[in-house]
C-alpha positions as CSV (number, residue, x, y, z in Angstrom):
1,X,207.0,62.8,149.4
2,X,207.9,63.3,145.8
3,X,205.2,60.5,144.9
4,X,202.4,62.2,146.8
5,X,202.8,65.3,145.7
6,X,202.6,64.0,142.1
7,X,199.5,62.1,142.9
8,X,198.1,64.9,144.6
9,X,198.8,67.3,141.0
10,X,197.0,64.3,139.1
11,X,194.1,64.6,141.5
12,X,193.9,68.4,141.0
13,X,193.9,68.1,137.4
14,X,191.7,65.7,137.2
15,X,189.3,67.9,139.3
16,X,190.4,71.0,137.2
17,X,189.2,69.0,134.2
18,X,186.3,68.0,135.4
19,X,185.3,71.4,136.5
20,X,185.9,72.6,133.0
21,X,183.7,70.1,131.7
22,X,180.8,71.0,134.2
23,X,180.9,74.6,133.3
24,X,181.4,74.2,129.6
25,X,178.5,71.5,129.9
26,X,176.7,74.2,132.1
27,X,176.9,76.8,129.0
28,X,176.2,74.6,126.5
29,X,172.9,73.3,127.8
30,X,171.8,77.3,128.6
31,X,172.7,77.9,124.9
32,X,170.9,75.0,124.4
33,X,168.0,76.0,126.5
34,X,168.1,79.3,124.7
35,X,167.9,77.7,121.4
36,X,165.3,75.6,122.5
37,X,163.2,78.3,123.6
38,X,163.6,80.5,120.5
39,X,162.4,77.7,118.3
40,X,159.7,77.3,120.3
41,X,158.5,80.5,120.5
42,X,159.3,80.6,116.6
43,X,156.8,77.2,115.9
44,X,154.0,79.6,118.1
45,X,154.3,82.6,115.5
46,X,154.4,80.2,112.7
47,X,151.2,78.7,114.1
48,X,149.6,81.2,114.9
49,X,150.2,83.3,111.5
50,X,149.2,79.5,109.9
51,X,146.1,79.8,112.0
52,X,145.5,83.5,111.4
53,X,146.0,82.8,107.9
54,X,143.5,79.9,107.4
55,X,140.9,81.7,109.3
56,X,141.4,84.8,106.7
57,X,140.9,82.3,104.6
58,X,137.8,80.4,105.9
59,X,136.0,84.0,106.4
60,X,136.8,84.9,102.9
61,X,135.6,82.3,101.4
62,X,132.2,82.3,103.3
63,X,132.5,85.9,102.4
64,X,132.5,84.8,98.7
65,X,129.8,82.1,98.9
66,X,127.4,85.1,100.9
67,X,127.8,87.2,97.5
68,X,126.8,84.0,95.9
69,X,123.9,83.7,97.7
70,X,122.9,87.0,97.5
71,X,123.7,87.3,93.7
72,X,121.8,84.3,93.0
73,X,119.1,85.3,95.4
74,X,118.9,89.0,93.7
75,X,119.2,87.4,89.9
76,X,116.1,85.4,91.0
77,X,113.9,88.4,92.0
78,X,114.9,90.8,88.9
79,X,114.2,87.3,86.4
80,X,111.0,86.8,88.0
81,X,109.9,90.6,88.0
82,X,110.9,90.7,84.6
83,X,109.8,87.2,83.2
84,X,106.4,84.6,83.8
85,X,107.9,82.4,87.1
86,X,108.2,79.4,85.1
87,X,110.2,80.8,82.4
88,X,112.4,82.4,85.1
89,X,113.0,79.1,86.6
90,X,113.9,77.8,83.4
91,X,116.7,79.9,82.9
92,X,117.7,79.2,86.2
93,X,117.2,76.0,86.6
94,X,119.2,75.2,83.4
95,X,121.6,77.7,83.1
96,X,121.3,78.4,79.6
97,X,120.9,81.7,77.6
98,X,118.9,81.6,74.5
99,X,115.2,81.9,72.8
100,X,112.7,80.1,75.4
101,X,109.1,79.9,73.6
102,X,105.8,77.4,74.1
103,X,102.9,77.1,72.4
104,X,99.3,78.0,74.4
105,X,96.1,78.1,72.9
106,X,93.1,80.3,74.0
107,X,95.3,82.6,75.9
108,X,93.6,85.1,77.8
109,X,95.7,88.7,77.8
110,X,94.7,92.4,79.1
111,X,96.1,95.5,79.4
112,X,95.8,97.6,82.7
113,X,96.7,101.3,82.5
114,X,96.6,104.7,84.5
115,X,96.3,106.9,81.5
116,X,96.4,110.1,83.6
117,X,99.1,108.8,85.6
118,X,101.6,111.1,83.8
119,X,99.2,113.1,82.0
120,X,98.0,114.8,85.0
121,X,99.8,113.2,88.4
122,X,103.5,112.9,87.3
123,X,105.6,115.9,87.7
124,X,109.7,116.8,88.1
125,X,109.7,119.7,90.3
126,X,111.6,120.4,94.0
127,X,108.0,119.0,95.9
128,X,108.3,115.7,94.5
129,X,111.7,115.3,94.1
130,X,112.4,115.6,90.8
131,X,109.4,113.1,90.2
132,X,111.0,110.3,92.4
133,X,108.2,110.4,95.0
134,X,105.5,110.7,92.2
135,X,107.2,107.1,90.8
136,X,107.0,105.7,94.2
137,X,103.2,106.2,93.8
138,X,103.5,104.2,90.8
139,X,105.6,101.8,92.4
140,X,103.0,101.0,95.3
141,X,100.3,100.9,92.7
142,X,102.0,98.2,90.9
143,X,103.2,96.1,94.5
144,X,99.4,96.2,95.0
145,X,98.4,94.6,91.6
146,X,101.1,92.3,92.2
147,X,99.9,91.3,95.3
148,X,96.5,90.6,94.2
149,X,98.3,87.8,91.7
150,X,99.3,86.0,95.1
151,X,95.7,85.2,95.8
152,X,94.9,81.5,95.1
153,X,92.0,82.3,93.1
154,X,94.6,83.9,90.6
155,X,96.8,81.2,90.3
156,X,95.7,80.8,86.1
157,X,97.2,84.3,85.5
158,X,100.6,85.5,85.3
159,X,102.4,88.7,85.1
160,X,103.7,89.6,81.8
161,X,105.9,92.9,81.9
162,X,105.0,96.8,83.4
163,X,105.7,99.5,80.7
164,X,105.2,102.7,82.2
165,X,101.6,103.0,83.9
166,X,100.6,99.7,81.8
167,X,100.1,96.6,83.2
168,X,100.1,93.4,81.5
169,X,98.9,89.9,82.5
170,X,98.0,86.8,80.7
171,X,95.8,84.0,81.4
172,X,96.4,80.3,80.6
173,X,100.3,80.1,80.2
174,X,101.1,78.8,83.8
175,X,101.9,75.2,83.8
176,X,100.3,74.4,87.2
177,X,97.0,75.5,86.0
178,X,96.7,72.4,83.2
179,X,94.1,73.2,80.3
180,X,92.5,71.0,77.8
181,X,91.6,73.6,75.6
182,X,87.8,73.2,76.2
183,X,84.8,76.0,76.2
184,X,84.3,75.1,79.7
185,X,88.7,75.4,80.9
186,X,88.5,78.8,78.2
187,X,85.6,79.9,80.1
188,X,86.8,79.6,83.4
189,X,90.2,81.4,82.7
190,X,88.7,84.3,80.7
191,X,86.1,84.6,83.9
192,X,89.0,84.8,86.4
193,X,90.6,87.3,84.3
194,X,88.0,89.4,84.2
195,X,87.5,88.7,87.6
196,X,90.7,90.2,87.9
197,X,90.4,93.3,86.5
198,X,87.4,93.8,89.0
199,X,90.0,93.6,91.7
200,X,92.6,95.5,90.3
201,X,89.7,98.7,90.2
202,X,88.5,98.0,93.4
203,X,92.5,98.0,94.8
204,X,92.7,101.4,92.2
205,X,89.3,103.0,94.6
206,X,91.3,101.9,97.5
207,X,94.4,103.9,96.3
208,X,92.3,106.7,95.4
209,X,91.0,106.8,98.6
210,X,94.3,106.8,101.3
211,X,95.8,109.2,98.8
212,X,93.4,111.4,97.7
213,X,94.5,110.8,94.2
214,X,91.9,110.3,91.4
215,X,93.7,107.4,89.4
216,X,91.9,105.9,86.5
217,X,92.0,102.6,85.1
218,X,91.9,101.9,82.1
219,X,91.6,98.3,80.8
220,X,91.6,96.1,77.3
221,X,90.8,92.2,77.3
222,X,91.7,89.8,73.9
């Protein structure tokens, strides 16, 4: 009896152990579990703050090249307002800053002004807005001139600068029109020019005309 009941405490031991060792095992693999699922939910912050992060990133930079663009784009347009389009694409084109010069013979150049632009027409008052509609006028007057240059039959002549109500333009300085320097290339140059200057007064009449304006044009040809 003595040897049963022994065997009997062994048995309930053992079984006491063993459900120890299932309910420890049972806690350890929900801390386990737990752990596991705050590191994974962890890695998803991490990768989605790494993803958040690179698309900042990505949109900045495009962001960045945009202005680029747009700098580049809007250095273009003032350079070739302000300089011949070959010259401008010089100093883009090569990057450089410094003296650019050539040497032309038989040049063609004239003057174009509206001498009683602001001698009669331009005035700084509350009407015009302090003269900001009155340069406006201007403005068009010049976008007009300029667009005349776009013709084909103008390709030989090129804008030089605007000072005020003068225009200036100069024939036989544009590389794509080639020139040998003969009377019959200085002709044909000096004839377009004048040409030119026919079309700027008829686009002056024009003006004139839509604005009720009476806009002269003055002009000088060397």
């Amino acid at each position: 009896s003595s040897g049963i009941n022994a065997e009997y405490g062994s048995v309930n031991k053992t079984l006491e152990e063993e459900k120890v060792n299932m309910l420890l095992l049972k806690e350890y693999g929900t801390v386990y579990l737990l752990m596991l699922g705050l590191a994974l939910i962890s890695l998803g912050f991490e990768v989605e703050r790494t993803a958040r992060v690179d698309f900042q990133q990505r949109r900045q930079a495009a962001e960045k090249k945009d202005q680029m663009e747009d700098f580049k784009t809007n250095n273009g347009i003032l350079l070739r307002n302000l300089l011949p389009g070959h010259v401008a694409e010089h100093f883009m084109g090569c990057g450089k800053i410094g003296l650019y010069h050539e040497d032309h013979y038989n040049v063609g150049v004239m003057f174009a002004s509206i001498p009683n632009f602001f001698a009669e027409f331009y005035a700084e008052n509350d009407v015009n807005n302090n003269g900001i509609e009155c340069m406006r006028v201007l403005n068009e007057i010049i976008a007009d001139f300029d667009e005349l240059l776009e013709k084909p039959k103008f390709n030989c002549i090129e804008k030089i600068k605007t000072i005020g109500a003068t225009y200036m333009v100069a024939a036989g300085l544009t590389p794509k029109v080639v020139y040998d320097g003969s009377e019959t290339d200085v002709d044909t140059y000096l004839c377009t020019l004048c040409e030119f200057a026919f079309a700027m007064q008829d686009c002056i009449k024009r003006i004139n005309k839509h604005s009720f304006n009476n806009f002269q044009l003055r002009m000088g040809i060397n």
